[in-house]
N, CA, C and O atoms as a CHARMM CRD file, in Angstrom:
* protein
*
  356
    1    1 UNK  N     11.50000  33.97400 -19.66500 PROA 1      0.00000
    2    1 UNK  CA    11.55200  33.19000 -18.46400 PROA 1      0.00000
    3    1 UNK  C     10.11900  32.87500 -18.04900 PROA 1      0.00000
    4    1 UNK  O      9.31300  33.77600 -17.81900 PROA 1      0.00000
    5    2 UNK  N      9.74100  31.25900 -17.93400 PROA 2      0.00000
    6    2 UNK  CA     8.40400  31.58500 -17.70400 PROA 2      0.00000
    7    2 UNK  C      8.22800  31.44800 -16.22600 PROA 2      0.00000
    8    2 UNK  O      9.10600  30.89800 -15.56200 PROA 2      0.00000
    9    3 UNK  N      7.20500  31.88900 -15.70900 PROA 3      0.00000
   10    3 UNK  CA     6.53400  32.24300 -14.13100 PROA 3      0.00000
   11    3 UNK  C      5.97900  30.80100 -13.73800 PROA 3      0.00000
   12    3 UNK  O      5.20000  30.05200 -14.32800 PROA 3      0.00000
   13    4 UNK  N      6.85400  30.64700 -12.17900 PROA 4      0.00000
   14    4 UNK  CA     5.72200  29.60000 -12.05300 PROA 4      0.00000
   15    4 UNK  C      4.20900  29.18900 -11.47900 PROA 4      0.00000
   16    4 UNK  O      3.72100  29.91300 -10.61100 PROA 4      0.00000
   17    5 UNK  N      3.73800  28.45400 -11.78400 PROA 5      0.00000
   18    5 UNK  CA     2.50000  28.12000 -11.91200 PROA 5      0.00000
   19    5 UNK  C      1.74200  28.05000 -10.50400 PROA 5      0.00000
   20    5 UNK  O      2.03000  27.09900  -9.77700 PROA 5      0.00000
   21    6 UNK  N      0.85900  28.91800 -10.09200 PROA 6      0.00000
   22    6 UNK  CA     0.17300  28.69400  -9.06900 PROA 6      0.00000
   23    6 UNK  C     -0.61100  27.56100  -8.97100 PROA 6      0.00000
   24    6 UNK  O     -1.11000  26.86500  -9.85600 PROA 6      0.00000
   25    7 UNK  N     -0.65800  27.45000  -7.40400 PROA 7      0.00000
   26    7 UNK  CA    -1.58900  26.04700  -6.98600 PROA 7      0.00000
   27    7 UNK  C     -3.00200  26.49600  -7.78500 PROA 7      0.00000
   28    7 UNK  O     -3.71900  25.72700  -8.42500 PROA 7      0.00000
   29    8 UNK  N     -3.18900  27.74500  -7.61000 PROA 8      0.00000
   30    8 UNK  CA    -4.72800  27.90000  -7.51000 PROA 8      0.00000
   31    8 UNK  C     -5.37800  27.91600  -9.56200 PROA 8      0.00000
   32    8 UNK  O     -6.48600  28.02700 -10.08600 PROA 8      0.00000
   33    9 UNK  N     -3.96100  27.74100 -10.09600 PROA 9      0.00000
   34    9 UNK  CA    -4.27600  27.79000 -11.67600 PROA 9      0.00000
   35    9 UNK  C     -4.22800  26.27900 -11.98900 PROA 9      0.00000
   36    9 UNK  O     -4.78300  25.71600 -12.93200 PROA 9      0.00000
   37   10 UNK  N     -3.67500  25.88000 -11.29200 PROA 10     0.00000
   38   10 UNK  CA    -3.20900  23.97500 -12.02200 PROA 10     0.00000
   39   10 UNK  C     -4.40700  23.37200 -12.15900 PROA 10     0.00000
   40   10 UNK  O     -5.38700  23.96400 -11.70900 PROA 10     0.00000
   41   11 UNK  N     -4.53400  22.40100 -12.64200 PROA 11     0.00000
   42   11 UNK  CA    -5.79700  21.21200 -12.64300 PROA 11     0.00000
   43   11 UNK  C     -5.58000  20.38700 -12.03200 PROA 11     0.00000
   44   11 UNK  O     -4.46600  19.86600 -12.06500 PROA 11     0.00000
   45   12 UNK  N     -6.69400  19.88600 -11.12500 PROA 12     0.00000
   46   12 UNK  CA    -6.27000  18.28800 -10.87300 PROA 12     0.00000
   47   12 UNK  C     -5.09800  17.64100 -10.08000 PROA 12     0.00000
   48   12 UNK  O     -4.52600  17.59800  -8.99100 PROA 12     0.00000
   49   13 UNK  N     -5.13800  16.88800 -12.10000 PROA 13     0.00000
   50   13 UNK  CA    -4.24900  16.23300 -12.28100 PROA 13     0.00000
   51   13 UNK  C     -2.76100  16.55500 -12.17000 PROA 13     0.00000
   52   13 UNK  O     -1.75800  15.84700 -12.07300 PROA 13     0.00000
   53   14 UNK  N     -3.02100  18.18000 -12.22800 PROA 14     0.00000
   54   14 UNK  CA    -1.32000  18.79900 -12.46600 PROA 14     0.00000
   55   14 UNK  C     -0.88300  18.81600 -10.55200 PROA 14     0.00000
   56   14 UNK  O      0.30300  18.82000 -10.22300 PROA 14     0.00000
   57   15 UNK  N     -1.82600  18.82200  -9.65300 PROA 15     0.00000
   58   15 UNK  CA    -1.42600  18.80400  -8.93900 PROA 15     0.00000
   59   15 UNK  C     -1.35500  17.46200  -7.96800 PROA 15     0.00000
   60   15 UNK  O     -0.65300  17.33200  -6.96500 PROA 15     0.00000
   61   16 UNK  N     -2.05800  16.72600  -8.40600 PROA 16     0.00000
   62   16 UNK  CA    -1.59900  15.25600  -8.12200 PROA 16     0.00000
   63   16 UNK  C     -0.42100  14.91000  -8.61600 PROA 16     0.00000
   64   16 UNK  O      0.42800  14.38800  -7.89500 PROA 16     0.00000
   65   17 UNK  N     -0.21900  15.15400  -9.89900 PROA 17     0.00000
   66   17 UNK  CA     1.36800  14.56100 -10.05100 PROA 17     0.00000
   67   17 UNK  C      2.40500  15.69900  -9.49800 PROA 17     0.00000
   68   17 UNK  O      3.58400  15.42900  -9.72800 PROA 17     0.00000
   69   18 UNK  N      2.16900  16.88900  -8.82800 PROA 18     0.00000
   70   18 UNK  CA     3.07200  17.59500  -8.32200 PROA 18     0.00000
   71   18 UNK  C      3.57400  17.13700  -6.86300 PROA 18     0.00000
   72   18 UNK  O      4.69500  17.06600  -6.35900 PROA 18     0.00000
   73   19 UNK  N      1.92900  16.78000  -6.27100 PROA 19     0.00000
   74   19 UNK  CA     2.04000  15.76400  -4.84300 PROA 19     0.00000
   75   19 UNK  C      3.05300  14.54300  -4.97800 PROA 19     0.00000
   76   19 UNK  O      3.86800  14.23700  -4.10800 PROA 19     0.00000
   77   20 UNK  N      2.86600  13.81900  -6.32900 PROA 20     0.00000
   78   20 UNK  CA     3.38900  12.59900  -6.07300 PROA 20     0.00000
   79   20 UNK  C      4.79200  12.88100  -5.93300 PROA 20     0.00000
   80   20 UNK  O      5.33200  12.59300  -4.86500 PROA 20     0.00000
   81   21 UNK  N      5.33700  13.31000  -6.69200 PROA 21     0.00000
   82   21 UNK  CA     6.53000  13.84900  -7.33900 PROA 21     0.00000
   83   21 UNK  C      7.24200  14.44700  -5.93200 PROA 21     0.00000
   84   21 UNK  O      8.46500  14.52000  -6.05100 PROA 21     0.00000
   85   22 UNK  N      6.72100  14.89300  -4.61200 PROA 22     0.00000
   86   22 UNK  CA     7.69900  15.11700  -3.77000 PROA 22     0.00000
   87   22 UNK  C      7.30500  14.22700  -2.64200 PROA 22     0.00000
   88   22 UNK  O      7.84100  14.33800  -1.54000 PROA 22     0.00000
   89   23 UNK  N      6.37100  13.33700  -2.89700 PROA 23     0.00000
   90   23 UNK  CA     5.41700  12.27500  -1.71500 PROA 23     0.00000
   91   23 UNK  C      5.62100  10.89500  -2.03200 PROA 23     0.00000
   92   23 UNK  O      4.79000  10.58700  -2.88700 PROA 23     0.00000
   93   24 UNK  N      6.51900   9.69700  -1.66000 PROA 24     0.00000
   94   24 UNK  CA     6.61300   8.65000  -2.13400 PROA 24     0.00000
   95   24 UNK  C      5.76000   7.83200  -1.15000 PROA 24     0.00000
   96   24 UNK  O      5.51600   8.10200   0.02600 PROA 24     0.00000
   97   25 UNK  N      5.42100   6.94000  -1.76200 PROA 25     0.00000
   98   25 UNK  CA     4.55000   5.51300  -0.90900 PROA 25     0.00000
   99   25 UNK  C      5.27800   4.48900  -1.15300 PROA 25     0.00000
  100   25 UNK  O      5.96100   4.59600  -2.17100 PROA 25     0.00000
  101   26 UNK  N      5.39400   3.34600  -0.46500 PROA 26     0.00000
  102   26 UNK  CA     6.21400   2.24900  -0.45500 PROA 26     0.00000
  103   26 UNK  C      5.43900   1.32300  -0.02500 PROA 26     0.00000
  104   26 UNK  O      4.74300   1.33600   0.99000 PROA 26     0.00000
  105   27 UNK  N      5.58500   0.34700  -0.96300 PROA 27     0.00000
  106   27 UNK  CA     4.53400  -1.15400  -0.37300 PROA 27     0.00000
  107   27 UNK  C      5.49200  -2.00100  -0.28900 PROA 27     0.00000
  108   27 UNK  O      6.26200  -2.26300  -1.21400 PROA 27     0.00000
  109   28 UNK  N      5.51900  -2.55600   0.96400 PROA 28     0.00000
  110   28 UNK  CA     6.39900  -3.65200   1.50900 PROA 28     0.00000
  111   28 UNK  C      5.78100  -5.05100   1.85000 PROA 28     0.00000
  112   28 UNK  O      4.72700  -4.95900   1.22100 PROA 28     0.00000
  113   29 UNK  N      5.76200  -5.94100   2.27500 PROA 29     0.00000
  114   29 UNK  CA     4.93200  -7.47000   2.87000 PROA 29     0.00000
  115   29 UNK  C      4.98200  -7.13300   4.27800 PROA 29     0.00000
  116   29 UNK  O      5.65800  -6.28400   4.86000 PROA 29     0.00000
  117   30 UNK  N      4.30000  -7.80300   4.62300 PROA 30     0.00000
  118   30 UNK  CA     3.72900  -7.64800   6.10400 PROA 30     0.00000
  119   30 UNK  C      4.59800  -8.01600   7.22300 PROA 30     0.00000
  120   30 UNK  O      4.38400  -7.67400   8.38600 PROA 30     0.00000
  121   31 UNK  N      5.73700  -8.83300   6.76900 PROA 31     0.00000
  122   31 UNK  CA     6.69800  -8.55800   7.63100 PROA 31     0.00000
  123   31 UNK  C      7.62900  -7.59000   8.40600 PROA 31     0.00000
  124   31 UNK  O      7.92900  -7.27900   9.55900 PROA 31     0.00000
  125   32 UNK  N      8.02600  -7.17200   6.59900 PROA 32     0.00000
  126   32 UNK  CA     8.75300  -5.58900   6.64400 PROA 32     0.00000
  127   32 UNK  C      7.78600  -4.63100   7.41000 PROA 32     0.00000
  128   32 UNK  O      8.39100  -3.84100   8.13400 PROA 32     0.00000
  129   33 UNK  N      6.33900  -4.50600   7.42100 PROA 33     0.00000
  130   33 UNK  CA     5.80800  -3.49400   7.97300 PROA 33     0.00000
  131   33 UNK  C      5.49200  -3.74400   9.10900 PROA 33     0.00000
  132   33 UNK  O      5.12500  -2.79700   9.80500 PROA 33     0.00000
  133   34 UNK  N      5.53300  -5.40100   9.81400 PROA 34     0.00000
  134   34 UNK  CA     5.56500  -5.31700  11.01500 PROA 34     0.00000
  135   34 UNK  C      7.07000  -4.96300  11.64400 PROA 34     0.00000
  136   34 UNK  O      7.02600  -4.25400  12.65000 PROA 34     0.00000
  137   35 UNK  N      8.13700  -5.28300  11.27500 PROA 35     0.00000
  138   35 UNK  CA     9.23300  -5.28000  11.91400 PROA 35     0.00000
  139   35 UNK  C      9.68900  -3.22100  11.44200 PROA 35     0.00000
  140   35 UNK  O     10.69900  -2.61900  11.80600 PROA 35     0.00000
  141   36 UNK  N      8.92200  -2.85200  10.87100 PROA 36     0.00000
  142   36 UNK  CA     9.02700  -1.06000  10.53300 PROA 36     0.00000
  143   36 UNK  C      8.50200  -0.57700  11.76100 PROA 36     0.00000
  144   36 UNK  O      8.71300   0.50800  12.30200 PROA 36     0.00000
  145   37 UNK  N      7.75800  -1.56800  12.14900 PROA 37     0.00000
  146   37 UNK  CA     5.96200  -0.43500  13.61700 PROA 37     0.00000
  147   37 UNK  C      6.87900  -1.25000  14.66000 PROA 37     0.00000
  148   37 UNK  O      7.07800  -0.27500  15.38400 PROA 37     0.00000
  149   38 UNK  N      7.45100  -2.07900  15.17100 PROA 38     0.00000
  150   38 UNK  CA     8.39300  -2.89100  15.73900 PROA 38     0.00000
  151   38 UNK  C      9.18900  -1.60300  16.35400 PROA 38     0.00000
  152   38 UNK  O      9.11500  -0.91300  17.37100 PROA 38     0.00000
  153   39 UNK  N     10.13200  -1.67300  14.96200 PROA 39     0.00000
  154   39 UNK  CA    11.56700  -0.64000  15.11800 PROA 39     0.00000
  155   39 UNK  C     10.90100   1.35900  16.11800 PROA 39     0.00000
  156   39 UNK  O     11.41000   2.14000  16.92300 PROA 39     0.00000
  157   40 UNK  N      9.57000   1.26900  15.34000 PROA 40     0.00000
  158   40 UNK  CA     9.12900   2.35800  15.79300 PROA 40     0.00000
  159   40 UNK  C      8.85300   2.59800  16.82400 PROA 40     0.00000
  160   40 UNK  O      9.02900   3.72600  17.28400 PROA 40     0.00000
  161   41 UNK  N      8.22700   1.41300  17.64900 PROA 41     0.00000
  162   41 UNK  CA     8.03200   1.38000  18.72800 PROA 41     0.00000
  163   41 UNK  C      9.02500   1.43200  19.57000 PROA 41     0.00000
  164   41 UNK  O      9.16100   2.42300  20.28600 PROA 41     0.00000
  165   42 UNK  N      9.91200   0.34300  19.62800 PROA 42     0.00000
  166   42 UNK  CA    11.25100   0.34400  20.17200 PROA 42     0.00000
  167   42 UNK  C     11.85800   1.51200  20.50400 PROA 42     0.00000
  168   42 UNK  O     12.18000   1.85700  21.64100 PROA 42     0.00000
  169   43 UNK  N     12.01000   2.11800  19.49100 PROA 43     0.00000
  170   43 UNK  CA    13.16600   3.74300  19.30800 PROA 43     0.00000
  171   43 UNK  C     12.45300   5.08900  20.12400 PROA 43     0.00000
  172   43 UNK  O     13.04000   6.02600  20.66500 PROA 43     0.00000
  173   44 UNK  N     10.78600   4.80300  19.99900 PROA 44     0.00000
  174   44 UNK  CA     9.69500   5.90200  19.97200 PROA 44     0.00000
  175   44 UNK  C      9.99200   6.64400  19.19500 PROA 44     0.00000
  176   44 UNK  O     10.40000   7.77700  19.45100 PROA 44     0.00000
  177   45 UNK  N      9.83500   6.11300  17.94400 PROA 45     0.00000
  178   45 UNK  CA     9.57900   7.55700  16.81300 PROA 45     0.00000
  179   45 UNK  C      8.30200   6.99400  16.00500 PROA 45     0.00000
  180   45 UNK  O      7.66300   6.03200  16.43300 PROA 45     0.00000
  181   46 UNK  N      7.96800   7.67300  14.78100 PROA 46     0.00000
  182   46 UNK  CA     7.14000   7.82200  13.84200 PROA 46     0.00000
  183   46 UNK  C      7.61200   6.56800  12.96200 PROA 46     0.00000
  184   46 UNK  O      8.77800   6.28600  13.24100 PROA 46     0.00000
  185   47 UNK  N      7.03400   5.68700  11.93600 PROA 47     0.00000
  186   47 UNK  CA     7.16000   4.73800  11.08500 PROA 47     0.00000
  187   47 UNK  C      7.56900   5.33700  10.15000 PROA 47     0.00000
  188   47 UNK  O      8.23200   4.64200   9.38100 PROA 47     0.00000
  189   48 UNK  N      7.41100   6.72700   9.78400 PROA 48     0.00000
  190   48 UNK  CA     8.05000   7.35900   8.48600 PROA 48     0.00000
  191   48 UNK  C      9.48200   7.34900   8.84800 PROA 48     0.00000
  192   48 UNK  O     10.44000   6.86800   8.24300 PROA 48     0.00000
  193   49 UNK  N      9.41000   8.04000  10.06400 PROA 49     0.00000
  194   49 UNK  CA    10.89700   8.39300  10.58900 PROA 49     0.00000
  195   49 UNK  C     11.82700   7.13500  10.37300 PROA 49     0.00000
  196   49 UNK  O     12.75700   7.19900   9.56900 PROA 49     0.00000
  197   50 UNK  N     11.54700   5.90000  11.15700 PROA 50     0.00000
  198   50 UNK  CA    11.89100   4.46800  10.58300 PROA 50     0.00000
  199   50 UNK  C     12.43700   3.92500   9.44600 PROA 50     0.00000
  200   50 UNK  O     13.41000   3.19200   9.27100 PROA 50     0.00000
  201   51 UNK  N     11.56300   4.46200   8.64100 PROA 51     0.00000
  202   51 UNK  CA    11.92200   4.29000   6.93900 PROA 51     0.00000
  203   51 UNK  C     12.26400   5.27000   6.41400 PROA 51     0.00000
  204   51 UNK  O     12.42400   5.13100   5.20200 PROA 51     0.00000
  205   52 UNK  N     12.44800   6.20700   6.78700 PROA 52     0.00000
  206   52 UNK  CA    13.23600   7.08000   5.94600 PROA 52     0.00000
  207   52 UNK  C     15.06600   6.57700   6.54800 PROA 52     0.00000
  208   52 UNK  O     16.00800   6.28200   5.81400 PROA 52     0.00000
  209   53 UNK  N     15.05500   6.62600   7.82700 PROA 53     0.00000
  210   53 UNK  CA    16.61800   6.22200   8.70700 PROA 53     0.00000
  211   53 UNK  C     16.73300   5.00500   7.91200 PROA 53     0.00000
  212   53 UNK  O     17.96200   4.93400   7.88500 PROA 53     0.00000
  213   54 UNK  N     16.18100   3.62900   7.00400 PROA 54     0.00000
  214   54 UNK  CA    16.55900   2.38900   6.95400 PROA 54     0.00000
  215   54 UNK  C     17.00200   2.86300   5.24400 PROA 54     0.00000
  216   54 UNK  O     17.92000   2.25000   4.69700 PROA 54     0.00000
  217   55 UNK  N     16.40000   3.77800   4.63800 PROA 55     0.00000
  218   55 UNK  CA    16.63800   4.03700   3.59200 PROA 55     0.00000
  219   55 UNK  C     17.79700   4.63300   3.42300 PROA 55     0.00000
  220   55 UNK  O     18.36700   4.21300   2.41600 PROA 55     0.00000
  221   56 UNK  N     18.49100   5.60000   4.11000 PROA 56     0.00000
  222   56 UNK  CA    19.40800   6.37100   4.04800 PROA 56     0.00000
  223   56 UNK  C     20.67200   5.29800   4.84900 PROA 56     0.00000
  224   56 UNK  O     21.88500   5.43000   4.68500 PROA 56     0.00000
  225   57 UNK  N     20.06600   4.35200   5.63700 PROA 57     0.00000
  226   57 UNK  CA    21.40400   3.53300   5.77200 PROA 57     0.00000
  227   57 UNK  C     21.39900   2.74400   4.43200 PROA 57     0.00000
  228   57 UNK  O     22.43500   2.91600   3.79000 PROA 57     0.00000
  229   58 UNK  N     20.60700   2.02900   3.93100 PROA 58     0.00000
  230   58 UNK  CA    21.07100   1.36500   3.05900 PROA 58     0.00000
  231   58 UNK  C     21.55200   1.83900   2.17100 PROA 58     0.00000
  232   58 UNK  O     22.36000   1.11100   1.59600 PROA 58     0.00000
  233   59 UNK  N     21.32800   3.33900   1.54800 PROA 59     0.00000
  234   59 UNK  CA    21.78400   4.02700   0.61600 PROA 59     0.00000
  235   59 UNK  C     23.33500   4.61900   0.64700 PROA 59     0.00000
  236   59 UNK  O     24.07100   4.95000  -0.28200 PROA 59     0.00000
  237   60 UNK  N     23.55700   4.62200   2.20100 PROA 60     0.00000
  238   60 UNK  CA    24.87600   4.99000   2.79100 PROA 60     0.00000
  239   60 UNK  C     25.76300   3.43300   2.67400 PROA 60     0.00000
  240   60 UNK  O     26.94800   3.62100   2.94700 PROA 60     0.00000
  241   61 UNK  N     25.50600   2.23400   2.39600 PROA 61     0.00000
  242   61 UNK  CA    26.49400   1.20200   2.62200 PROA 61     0.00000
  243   61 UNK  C     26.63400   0.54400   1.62800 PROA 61     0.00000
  244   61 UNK  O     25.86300  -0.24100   1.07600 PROA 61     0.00000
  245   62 UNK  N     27.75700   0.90000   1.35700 PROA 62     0.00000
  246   62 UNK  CA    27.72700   0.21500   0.00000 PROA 62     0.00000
  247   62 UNK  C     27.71900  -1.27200  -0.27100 PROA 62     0.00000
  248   62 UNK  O     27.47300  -1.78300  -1.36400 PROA 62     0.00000
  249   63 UNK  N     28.01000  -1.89700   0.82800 PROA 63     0.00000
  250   63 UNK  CA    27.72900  -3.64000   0.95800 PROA 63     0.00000
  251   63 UNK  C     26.97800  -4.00900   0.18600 PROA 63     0.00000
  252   63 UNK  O     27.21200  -4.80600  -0.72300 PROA 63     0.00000
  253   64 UNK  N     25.83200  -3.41500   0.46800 PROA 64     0.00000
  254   64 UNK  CA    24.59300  -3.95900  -1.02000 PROA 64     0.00000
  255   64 UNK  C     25.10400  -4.36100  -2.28500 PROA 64     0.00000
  256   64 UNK  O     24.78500  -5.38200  -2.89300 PROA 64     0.00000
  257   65 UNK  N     26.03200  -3.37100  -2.69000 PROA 65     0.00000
  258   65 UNK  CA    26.57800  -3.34900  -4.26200 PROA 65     0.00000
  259   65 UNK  C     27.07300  -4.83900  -4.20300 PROA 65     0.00000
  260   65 UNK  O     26.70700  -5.60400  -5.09500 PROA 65     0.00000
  261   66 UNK  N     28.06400  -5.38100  -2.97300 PROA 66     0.00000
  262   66 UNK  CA    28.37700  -7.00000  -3.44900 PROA 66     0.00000
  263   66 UNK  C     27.66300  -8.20500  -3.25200 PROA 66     0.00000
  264   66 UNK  O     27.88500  -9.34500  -3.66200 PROA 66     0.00000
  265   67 UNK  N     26.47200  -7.58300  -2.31900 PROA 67     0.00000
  266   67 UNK  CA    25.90600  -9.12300  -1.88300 PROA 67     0.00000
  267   67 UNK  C     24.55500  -9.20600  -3.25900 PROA 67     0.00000
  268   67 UNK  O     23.92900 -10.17800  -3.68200 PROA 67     0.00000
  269   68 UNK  N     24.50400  -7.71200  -3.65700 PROA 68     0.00000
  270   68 UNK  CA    23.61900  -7.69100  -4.87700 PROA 68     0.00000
  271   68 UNK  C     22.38300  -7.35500  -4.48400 PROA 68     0.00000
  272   68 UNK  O     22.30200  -6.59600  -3.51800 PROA 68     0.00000
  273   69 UNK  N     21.09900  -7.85200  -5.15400 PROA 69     0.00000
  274   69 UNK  CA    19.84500  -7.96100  -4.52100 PROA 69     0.00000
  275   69 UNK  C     19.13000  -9.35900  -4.69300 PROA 69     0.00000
  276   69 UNK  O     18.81800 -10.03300  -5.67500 PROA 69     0.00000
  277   70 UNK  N     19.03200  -9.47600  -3.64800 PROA 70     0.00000
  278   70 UNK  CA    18.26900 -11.20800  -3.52200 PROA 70     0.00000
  279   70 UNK  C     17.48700 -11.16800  -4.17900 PROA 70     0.00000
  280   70 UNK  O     17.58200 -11.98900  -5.09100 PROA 70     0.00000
  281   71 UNK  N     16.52100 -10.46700  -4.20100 PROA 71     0.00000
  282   71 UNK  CA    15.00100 -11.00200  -5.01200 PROA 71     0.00000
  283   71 UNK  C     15.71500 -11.25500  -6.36600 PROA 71     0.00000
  284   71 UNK  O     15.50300 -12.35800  -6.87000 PROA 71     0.00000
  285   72 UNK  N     16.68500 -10.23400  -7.15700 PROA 72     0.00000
  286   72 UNK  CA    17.19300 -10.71700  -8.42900 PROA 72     0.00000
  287   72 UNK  C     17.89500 -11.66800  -8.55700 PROA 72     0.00000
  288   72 UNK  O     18.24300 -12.09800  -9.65700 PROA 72     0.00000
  289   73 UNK  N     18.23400 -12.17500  -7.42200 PROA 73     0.00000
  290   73 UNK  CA    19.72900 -13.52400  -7.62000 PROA 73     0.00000
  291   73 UNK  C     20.70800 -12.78800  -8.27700 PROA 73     0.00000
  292   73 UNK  O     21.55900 -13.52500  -8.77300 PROA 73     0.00000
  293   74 UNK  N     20.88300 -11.69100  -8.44800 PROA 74     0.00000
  294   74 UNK  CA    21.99200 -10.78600  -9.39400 PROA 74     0.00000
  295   74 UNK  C     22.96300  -9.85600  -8.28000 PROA 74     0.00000
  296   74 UNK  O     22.49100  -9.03800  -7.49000 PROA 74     0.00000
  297   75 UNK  N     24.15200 -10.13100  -8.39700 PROA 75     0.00000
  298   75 UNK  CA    25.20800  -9.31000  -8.03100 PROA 75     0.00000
  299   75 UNK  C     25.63800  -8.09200  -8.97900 PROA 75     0.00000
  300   75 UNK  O     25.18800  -7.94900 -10.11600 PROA 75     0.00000
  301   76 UNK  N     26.34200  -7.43700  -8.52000 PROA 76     0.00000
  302   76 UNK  CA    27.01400  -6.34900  -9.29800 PROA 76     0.00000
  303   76 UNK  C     27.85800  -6.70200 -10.04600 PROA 76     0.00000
  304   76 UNK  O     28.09500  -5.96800 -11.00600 PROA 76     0.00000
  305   77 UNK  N     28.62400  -7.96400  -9.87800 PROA 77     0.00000
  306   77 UNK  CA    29.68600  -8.26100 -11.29600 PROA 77     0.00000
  307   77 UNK  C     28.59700  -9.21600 -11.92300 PROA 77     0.00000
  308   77 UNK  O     28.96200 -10.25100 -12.48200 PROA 77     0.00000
  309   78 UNK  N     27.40700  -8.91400 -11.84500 PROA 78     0.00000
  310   78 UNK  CA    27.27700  -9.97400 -12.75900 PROA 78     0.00000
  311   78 UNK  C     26.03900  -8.96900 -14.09200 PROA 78     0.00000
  312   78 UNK  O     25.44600  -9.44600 -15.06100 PROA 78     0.00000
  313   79 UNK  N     26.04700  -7.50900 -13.57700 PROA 79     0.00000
  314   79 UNK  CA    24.58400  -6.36900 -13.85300 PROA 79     0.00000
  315   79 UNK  C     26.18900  -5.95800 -14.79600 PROA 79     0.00000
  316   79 UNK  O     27.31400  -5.89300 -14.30100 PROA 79     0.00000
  317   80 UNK  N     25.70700  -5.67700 -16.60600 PROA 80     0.00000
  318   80 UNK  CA    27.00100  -5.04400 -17.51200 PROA 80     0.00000
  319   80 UNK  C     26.39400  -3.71300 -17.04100 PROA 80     0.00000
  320   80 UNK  O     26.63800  -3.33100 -15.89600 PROA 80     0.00000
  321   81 UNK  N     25.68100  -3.04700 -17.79400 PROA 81     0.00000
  322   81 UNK  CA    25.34200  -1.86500 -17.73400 PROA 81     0.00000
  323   81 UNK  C     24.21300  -1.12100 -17.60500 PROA 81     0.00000
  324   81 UNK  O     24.03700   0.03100 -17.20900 PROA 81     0.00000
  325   82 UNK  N     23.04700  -2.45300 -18.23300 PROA 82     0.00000
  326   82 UNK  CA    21.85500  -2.81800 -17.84000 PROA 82     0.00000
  327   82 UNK  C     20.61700  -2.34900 -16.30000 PROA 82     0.00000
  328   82 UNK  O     19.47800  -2.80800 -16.21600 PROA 82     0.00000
  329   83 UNK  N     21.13400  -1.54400 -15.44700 PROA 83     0.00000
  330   83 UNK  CA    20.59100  -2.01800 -14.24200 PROA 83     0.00000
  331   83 UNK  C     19.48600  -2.44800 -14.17000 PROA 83     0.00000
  332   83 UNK  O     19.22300  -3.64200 -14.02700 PROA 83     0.00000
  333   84 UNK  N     18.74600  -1.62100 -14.24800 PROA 84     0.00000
  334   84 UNK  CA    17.28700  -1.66300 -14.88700 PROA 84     0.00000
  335   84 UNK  C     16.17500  -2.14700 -15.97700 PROA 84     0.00000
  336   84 UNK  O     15.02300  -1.82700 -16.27000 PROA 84     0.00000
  337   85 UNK  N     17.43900  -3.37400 -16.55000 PROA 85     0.00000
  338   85 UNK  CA    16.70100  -4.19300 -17.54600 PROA 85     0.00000
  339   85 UNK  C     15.51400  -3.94800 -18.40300 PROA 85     0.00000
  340   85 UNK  O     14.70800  -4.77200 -18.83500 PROA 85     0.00000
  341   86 UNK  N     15.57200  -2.17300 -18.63200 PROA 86     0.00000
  342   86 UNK  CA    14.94300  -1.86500 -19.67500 PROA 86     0.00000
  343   86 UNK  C     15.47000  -1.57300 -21.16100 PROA 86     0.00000
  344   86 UNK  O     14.79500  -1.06400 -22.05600 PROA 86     0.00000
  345   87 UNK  N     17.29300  -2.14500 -21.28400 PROA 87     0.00000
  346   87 UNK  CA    17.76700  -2.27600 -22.32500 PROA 87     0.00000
  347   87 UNK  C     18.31200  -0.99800 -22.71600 PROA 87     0.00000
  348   87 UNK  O     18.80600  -0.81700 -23.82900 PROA 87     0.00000
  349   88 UNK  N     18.20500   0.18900 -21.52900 PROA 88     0.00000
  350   88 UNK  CA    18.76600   1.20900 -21.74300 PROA 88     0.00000
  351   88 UNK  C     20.11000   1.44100 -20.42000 PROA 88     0.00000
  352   88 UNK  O     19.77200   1.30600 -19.24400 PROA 88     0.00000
  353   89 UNK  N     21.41400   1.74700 -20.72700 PROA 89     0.00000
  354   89 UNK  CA    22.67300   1.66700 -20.36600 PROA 89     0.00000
  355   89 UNK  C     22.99000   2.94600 -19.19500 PROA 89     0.00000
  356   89 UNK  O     24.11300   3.07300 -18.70800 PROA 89     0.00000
């Protein structure tokens, strides 16, 4: 069984990709991030808080699945197995 790895043994790099790996960043257009500091303001919470609540609704509704995703012009009856158009199923 192996032991796991202390902060204070890793390199670097091992701990940058350990950061990333539970730390996501999201780049949106300047709309989305004004209407994110918008919503934040409005509610009085944090902009993380914001986007994490818009993420978990969208992830909660499944509506998405039929209207598809715009930027692709692609619906769900129209994605075989493909989602991710890296040719793997």
């Amino acid at each position: 069984m192996s032991r796991p790895v202390s902060p204070i043994s890793m390199t670097n790099a091992e701990r940058q990709a350990k950061y990333r790996m539970t730390h996501v960043r999201v780049f949106v257009g300047d709309q989305i991030t004004a209407t994110i500091r918008r919503l934040a303001a409005d509610f009085d919470l944090d902009e993380v808080e914001v986007t994490r609540e818009l993420l978990r609704f969208a992830l909660c509704n499944n509506g998405w699945k039929l209207g598809g995703f715009p930027s692709l012009h692609k619906t769900a009856a129209q994605i075989s197995g493909d989602v991710l158009g890296d040719g793997v199923e």
